[in-house]
VOBA-1610 file (N, C-alpha, C; in pm, whole numbers, padded with zeros to 5 digits, always signed):
BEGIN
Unk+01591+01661-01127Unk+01590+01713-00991Unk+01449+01752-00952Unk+01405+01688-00822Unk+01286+01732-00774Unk+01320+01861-00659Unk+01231+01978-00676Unk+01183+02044-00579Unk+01082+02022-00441Unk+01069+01987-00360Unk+01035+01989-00253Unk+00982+02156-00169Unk+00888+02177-00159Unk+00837+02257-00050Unk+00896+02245+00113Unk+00892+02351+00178Unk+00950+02307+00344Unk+00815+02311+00383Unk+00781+02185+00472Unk+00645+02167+00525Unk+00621+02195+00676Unk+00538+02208+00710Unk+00497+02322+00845Unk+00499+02202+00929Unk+00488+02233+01090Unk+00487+02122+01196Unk+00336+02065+01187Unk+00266+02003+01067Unk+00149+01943+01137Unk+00192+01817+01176Unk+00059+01811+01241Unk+00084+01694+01341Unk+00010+01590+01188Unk+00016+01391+01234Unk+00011+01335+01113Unk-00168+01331+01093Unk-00207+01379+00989Unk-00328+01305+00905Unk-00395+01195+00890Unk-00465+01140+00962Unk-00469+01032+00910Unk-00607+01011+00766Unk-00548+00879+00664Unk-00591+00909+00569Unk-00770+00757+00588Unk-00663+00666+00653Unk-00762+00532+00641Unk-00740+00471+00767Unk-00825+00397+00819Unk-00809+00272+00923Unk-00868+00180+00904Unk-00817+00049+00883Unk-00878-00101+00858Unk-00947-00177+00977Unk-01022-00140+01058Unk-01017-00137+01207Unk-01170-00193+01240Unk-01279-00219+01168Unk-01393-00196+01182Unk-01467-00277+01040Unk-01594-00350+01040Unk-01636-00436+00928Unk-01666-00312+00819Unk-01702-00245+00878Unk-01723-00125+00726Unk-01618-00082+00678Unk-01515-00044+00716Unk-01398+00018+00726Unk-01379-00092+00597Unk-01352-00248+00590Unk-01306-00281+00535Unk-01406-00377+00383Unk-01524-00338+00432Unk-01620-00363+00313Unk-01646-00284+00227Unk-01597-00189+00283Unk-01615-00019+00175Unk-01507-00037+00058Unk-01394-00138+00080Unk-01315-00125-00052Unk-01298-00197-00146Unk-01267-00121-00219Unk-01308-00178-00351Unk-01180-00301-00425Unk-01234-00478-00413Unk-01101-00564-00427Unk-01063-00589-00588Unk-01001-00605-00587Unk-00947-00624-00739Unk-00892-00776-00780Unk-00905-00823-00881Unk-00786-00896-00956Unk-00840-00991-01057Unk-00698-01034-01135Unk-00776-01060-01279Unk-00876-01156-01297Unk-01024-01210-01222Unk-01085-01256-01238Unk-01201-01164-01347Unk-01156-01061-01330Unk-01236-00912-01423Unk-01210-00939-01534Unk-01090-01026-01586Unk-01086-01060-01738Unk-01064-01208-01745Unk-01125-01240-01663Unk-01144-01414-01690Unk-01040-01522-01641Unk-00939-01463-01539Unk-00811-01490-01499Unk-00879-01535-01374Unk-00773-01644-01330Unk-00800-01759-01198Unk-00760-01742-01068Unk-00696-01604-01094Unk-00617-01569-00944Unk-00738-01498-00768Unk-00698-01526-00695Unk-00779-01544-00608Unk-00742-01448-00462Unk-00854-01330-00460Unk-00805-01255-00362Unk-00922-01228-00256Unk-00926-01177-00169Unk-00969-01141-00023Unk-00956-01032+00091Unk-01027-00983+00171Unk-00927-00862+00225Unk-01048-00902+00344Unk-01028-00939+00472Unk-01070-00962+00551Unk-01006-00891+00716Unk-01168-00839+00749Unk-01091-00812+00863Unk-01030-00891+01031Unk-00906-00887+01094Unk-00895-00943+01196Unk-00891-00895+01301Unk-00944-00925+01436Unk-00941-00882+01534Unk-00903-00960+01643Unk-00792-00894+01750Unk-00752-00948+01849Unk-00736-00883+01963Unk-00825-00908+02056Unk-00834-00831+02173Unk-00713-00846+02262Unk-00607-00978+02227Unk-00462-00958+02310Unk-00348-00868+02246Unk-00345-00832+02159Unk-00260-00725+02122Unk-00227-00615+02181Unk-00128-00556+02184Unk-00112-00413+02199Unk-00147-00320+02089Unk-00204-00272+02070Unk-00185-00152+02002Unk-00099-00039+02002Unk-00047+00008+01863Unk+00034+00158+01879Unk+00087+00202+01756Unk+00005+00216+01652Unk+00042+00276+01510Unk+00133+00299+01500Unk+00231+00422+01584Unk+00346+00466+01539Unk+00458+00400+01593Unk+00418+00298+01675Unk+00526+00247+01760Unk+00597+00073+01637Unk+00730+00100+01611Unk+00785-00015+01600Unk+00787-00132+01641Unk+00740-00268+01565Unk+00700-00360+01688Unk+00869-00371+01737Unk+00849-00467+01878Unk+01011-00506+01948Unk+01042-00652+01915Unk+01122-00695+01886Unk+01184-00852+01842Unk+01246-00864+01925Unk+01137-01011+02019Unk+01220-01079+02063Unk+01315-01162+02113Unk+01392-01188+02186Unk+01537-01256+02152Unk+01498-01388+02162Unk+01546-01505+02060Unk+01463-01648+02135Unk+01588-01669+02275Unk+01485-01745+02351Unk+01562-01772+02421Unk+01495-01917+02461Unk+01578-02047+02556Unk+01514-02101+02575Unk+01485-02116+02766Unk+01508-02023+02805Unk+01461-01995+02929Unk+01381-01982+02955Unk+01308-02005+03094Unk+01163-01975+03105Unk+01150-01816+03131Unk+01237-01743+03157Unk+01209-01594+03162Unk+01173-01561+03015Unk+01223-01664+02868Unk+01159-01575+02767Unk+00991-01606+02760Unk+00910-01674+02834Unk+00809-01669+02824Unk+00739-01566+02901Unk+00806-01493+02933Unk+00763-01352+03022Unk+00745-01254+02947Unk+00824-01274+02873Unk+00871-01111+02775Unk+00771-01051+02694Unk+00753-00871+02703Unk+00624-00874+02631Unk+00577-00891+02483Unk+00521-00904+02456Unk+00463-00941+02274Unk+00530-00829+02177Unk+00572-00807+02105Unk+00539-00764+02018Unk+00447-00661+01971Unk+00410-00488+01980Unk+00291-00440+01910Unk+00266-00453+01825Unk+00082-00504+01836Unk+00062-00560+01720Unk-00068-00483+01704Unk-00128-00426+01601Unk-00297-00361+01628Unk-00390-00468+01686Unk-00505-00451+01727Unk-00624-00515+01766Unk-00703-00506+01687Unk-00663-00456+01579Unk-00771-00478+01444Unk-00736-00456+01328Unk-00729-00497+01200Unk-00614-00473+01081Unk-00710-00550+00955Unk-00714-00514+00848Unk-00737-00581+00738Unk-00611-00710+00664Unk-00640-00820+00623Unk-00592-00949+00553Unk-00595-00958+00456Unk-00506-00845+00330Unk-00576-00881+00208Unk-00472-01055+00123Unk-00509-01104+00127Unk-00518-01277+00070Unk-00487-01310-00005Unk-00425-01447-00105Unk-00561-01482-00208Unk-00433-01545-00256Unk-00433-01575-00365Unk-00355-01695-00438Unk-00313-01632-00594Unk-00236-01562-00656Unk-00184-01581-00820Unk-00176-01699-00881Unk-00287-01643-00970Unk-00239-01771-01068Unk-00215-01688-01226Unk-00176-01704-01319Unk-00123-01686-01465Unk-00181-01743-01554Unk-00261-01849-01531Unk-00344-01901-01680Unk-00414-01770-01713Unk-00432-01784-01845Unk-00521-01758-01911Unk-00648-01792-01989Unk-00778-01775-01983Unk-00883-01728-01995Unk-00923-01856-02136Unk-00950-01941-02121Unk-00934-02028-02311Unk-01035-01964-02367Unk-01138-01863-02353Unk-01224-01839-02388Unk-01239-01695-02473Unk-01068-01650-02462Unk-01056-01521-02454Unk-00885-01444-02470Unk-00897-01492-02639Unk-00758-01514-02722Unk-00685-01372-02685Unk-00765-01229-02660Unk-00700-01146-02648Unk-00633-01057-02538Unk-00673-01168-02450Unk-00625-01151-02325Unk-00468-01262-02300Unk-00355-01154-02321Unk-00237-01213-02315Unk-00151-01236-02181Unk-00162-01116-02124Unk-00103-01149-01927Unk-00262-01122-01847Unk-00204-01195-01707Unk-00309-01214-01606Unk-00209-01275-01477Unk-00250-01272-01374Unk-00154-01269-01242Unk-00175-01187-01130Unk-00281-01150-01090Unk-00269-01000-01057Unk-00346-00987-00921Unk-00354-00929-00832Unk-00473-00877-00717Unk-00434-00743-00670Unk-00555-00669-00623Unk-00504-00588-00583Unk-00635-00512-00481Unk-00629-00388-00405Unk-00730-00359-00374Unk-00709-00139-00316Unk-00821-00114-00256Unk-00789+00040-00287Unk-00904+00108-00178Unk-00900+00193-00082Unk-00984+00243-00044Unk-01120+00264-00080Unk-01196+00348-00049Unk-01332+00386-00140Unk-01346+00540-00129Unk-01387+00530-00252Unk-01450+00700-00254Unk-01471+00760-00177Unk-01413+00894-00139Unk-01471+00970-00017Unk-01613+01002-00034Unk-01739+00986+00086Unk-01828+01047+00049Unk-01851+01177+00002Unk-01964+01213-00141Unk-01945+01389-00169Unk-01992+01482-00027Unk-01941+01592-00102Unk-01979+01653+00039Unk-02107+01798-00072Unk-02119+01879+00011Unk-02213+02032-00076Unk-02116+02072-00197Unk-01995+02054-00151Unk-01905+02099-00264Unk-01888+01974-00387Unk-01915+01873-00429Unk-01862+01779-00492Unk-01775+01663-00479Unk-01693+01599-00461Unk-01631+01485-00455Unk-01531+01541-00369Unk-01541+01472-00279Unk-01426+01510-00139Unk-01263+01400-00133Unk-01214+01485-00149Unk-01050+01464-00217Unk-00954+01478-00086Unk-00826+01407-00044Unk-00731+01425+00047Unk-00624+01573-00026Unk-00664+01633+00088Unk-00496+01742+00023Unk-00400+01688+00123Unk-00307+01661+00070Unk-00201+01630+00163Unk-00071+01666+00138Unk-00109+01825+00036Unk+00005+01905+00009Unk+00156+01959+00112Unk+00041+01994+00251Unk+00131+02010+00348Unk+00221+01897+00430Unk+00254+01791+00343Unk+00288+01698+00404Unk+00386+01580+00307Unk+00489+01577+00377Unk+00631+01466+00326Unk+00583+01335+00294Unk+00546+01239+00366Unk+00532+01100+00356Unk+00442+01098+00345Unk+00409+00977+00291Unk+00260+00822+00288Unk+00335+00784+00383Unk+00263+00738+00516Unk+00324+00574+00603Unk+00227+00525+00626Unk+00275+00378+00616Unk+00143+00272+00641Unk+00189+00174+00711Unk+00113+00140+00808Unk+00165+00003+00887Unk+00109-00096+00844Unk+00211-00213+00829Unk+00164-00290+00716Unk+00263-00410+00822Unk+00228-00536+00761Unk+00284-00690+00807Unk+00318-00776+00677Unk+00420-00774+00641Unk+00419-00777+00463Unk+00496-00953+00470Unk+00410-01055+00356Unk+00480-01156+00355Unk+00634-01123+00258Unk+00656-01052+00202Unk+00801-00987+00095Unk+00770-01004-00030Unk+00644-01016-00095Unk+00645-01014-00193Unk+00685-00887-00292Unk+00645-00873-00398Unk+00716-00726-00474Unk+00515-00675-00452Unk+00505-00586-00349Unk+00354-00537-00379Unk+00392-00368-00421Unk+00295-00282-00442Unk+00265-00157-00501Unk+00208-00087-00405Unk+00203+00051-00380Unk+00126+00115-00318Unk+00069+00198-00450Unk-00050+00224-00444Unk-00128+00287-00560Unk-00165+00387-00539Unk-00203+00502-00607Unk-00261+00613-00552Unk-00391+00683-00693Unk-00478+00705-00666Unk-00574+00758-00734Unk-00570+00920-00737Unk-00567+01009-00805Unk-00577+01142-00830Unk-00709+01193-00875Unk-00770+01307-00887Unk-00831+01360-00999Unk-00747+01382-01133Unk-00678+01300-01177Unk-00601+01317-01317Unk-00738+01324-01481Unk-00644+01391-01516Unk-00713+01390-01682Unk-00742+01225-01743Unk-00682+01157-01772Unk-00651+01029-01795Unk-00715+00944-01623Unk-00846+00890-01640Unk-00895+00804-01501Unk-00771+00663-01524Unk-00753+00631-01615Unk-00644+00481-01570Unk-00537+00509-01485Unk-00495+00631-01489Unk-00380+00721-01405Unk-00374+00638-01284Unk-00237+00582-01280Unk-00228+00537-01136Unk-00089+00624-01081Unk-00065+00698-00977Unk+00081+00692-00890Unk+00134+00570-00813Unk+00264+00547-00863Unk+00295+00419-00792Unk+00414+00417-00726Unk+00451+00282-00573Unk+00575+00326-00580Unk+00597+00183-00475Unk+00690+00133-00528Unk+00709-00022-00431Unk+00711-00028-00287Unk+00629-00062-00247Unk+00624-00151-00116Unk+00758-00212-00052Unk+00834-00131-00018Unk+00947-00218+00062Unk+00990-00295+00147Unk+00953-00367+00224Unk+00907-00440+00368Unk+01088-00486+00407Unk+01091-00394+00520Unk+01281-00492+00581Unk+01215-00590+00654Unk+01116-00579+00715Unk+01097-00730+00803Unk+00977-00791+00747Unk+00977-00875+00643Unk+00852-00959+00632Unk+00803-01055+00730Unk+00712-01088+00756Unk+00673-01157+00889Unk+00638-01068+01031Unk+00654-00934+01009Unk+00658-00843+01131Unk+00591-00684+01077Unk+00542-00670+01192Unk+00456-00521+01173Unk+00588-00411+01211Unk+00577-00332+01040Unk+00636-00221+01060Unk+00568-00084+00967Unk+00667-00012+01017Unk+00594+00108+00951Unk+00700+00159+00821Unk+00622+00204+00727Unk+00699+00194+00581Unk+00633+00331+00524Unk+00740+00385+00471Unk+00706+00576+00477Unk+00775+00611+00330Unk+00689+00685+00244Unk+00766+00674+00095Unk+00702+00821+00116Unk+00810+00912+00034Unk+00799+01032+00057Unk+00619+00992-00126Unk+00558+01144-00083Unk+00469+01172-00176Unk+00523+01180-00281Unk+00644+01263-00319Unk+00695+01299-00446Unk+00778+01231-00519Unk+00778+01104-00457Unk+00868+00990-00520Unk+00777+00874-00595Unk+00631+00901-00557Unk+00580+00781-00636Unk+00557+00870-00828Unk+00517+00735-00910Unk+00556+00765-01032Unk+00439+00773-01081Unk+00411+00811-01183Unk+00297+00811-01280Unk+00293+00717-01404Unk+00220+00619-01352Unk+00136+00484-01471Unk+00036+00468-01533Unk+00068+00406-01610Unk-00109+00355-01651Unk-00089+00232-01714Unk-00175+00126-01701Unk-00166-00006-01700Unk-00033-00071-01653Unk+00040+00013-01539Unk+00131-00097-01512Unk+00265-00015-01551Unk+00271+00046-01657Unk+00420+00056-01719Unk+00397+00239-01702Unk+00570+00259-01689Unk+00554+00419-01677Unk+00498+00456-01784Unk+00470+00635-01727Unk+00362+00706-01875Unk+00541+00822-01875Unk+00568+00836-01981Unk+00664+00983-02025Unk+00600+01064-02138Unk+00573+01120-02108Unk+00684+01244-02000Unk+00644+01238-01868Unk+00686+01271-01753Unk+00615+01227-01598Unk+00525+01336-01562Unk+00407+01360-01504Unk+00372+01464-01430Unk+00350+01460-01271Unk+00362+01560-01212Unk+00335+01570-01079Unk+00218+01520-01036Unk+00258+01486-00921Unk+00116+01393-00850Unk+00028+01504-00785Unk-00104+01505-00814Unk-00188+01651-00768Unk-00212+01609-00651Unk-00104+01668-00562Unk-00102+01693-00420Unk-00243+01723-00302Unk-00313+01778-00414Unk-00406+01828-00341Unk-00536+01780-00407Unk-00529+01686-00482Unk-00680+01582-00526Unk-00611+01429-00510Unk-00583+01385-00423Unk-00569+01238-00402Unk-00717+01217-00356Unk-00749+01080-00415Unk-00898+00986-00420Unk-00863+00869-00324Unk-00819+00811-00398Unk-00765+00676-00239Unk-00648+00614-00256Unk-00576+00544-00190Unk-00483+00482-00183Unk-00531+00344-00186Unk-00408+00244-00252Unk-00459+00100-00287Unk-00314+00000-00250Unk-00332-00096-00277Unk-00182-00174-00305Unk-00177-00282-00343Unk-00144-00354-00475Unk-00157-00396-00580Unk-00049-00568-00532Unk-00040-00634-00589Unk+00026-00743-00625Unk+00049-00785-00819Unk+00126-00702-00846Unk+00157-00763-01034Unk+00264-00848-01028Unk+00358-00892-00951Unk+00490-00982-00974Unk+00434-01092-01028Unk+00312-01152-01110Unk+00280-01305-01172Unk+00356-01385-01117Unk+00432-01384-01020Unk+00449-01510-00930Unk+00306-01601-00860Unk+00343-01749-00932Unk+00169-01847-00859Unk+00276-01881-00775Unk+00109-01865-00705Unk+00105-01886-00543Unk+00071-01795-00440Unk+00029-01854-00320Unk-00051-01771-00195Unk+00074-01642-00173Unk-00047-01584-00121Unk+00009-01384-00074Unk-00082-01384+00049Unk-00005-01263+00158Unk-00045-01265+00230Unk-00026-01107+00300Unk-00096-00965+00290Unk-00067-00860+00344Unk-00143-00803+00485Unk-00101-00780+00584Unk-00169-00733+00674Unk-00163-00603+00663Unk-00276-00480+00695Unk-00221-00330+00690Unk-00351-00289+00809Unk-00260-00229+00893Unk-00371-00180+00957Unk-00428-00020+00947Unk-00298+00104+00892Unk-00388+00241+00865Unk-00283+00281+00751Unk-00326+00402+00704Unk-00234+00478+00618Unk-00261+00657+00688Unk-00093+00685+00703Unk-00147+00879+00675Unk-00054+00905+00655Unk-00062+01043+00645Unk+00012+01149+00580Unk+00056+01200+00689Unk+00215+01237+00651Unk+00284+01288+00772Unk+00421+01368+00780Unk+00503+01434+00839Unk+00595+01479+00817Unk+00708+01457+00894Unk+00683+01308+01029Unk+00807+01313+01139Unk+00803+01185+01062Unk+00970+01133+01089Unk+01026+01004+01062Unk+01024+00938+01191Unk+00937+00800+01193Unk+00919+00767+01360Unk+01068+00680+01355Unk+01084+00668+01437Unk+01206+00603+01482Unk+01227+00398+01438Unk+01277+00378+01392Unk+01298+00274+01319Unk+01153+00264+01214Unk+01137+00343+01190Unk+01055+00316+01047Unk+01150+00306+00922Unk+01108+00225+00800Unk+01158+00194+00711Unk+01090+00282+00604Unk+01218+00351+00568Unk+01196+00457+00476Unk+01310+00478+00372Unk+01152+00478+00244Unk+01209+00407+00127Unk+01283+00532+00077Unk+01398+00498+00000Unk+01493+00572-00092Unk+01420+00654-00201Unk+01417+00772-00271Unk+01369+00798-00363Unk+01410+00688-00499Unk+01522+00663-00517Unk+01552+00557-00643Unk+01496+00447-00660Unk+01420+00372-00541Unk+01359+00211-00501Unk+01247+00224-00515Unk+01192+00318-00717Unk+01095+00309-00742Unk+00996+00152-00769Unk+01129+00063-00839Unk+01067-00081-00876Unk+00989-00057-01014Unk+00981+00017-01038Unk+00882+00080-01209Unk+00994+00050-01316Unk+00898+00014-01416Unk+00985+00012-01537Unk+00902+00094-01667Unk+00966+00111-01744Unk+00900+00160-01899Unk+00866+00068-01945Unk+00817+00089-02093Unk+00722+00011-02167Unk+00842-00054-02220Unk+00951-00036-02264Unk+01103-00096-02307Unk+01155-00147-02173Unk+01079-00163-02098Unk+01147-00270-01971Unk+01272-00211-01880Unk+01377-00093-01928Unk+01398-00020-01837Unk+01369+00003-01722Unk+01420+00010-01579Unk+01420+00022-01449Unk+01433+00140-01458Unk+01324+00221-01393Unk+01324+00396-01356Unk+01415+00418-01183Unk+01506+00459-01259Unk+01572+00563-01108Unk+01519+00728-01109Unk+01476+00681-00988Unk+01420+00854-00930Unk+01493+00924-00839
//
């Protein structure tokens, strides 16, 4: 049984925006080309000055029709500016490099907050229920990652990426206290709490070793405490984590 705090009316945090060439050169990309692996990733930014914009707003689907009134109808919100992270899985392995047994992988992660007079400048986002991120997800199995000041730096918090509409911009909200504590991938037990109040950056990973092209759009992440209205919001149990014995963790 988890405890939960009752959290105050702030209004939402925001943590990141993909919106701008720095915004999205500042982060840091990942995947197993770091150990000699063939898989192939990218995070590029796009911009479209016909969009609507509206973070919190649900995009609208609409109806096909083959009338000429459906060529009237308005678009879809979509941002006017969003990061593309890319790239292709592949699973060979490395001939050069017997001790490298899995590979498959991309992934990528904010950047360091700049320090400030005090030392390394950290998100508290104690006072606050959810992660939501608007995201355009092709359905693959991706990760949302989270970095701490933890004892152990491999320390990752993790917690699956759920997407109900792949192909479409929505907003996807996993409470804070539901993601898990990893390291390399597989749960760590005994579990500890995620330090609420030293989060470093947020990331989101691709490990399913499925070859073949991926494709994620995300345009921000924050911290927040209202459920917007058709946002997709994940279950505490739809961790997607397993143990080192391959076990499926229900939370």
């Amino acid at each position: 049984m988890k405890l939960e705090a009752v959290k105050g009316p702030l209004g939402p945090r925001r943590l990141y925006e993909f919106n701008n060439p720095s915004s999205i050169r500042d982060c840091i990309l990942m995947s197993d080309r770091l150990i000699g692996g063939s898989s192939q990733s990218n995070l590029d930014l796009v911009t479209d000055s016909s969009s609507e914009s509206d973070p919190t707003t649900i995009p609208l689907q609409a109806k096909p029709s083959s009338s000429p009134a459906s060529q009237t109808q308005p678009r879809p919100h979509s941002p006017r500016s969003y990061a593309r992270f890319h790239g292709c899985i592949s699973t060979s392995l490395p001939e050069d490099r017997p001790n490298i047994q899995r590979s498959g992988y991309a992934a990528f992660r904010t950047p360091d907050q700049r320090p400030t007079l005090f030392g390394r400048a950290l998100w508290d986002i104690d006072p606050y229920t959810y992660l939501a991120l608007r995201v355009k997800s092709d359905g693959r199995a991706y990760f949302v990652n989270l970095q701490t000041e933890a004892v152990e730096p491999s320390d990752l918090h993790q917690h699956r990426l759920f997407a109900k509409h792949p192909g479409q911009w929505e907003t996807i909200m996993i409470k804070w206290n539901d993601f898990v504590r990893t390291n390399h991938g597989f749960v760590v037990e005994p579990q500890t709490e995620l330090l609420r109040q030293k989060v470093r950056t947020v990331g989101i990973g691709l490990t399913d070793r499925v070859e073949g092209p991926f494709e994620l759009c995300i345009e921000s992440v924050w911290a927040t405490n209202e459920v917007h209205e058709g946002a997709t919001v994940v279950r505490s149990h739809q961790t997607g984590l397993k143990n080192k014995r391959g076990q499926g963790i229900q939370w």
